[in-house]
C-alpha positions in Angstrom: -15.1 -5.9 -34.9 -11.7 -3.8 -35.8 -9.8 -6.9 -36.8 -12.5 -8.1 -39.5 -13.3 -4.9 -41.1 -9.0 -4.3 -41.4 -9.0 -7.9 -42.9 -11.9 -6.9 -45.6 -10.1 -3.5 -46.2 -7.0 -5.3 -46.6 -8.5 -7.5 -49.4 -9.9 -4.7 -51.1 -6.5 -2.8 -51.3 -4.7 -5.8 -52.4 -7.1 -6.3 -55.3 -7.6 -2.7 -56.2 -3.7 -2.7 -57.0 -3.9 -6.4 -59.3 -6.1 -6.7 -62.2 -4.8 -10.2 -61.9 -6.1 -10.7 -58.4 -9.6 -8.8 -58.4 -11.8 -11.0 -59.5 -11.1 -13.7 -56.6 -10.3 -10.3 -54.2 -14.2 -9.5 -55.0 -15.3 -12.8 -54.1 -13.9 -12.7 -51.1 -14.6 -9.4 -50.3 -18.4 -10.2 -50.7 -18.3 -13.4 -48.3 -15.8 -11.5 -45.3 -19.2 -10.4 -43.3 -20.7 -14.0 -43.5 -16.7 -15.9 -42.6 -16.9 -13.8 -39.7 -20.3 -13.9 -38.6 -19.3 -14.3 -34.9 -22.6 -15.5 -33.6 -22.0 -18.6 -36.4 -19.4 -19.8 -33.7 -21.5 -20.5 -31.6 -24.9 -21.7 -33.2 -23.6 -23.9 -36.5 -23.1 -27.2 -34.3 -27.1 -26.9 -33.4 -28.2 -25.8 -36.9 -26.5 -29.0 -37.8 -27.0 -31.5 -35.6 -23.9 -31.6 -34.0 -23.3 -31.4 -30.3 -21.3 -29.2 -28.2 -17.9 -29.7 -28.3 -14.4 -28.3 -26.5 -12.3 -26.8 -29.3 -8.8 -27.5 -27.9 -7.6 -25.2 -30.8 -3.5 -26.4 -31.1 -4.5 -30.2 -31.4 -1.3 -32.0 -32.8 -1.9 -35.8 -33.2 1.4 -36.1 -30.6 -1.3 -34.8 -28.2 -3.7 -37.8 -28.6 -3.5 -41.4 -26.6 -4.9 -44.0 -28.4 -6.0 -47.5 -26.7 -6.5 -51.2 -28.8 -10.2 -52.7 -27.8 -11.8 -55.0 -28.8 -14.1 -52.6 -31.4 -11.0 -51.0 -32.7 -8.5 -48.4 -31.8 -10.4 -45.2 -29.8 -9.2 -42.4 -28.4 -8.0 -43.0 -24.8 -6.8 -38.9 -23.8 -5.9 -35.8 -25.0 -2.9 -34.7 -23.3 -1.7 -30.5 -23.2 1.7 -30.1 -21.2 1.0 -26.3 -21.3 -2.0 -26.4 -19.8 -0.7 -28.9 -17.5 
């Protein structure tokens, strides 16, 4: 993908300019191809055990209903006026 290879050229230029910043620039440079290992998105959850899930991906605790039982408080809904 375009948008991750600019990303790890964009570290690589900032570092290469800062003695200051290229040991962590390195670092990070090594790990961009596993952050962005796409398929990762979709097969971490199994490799761990965890089930699938909707990612609402702007979740603001303004969004969220809570309800009092008997147990405890538990989420009630999730509410999205934009999507609404």
């Amino acid at each position: 993908m375009d948008l991750f290879q600019d990303f790890a050229k964009m570290i690589q230029e900032m570092y290469s300019v800062s003695e200051e910043l290229r040991p962590a620039g390195e670092k990070l440079s090594k790990m961009t191809d596993e952050m962005y290992a796409m398929e990762l998105t979709s097969t971490l959850n199994g490799e761990l055990g965890m089930e699938d899930v909707f990612v609402h991906g702007d979740l603001w605790s303004g969004n969220l209903l809570w309800t009092k039982t008997t147990n405890g408080v538990v989420l009630s809904r999730v509410l999205d006026y934009q999507a609404s």
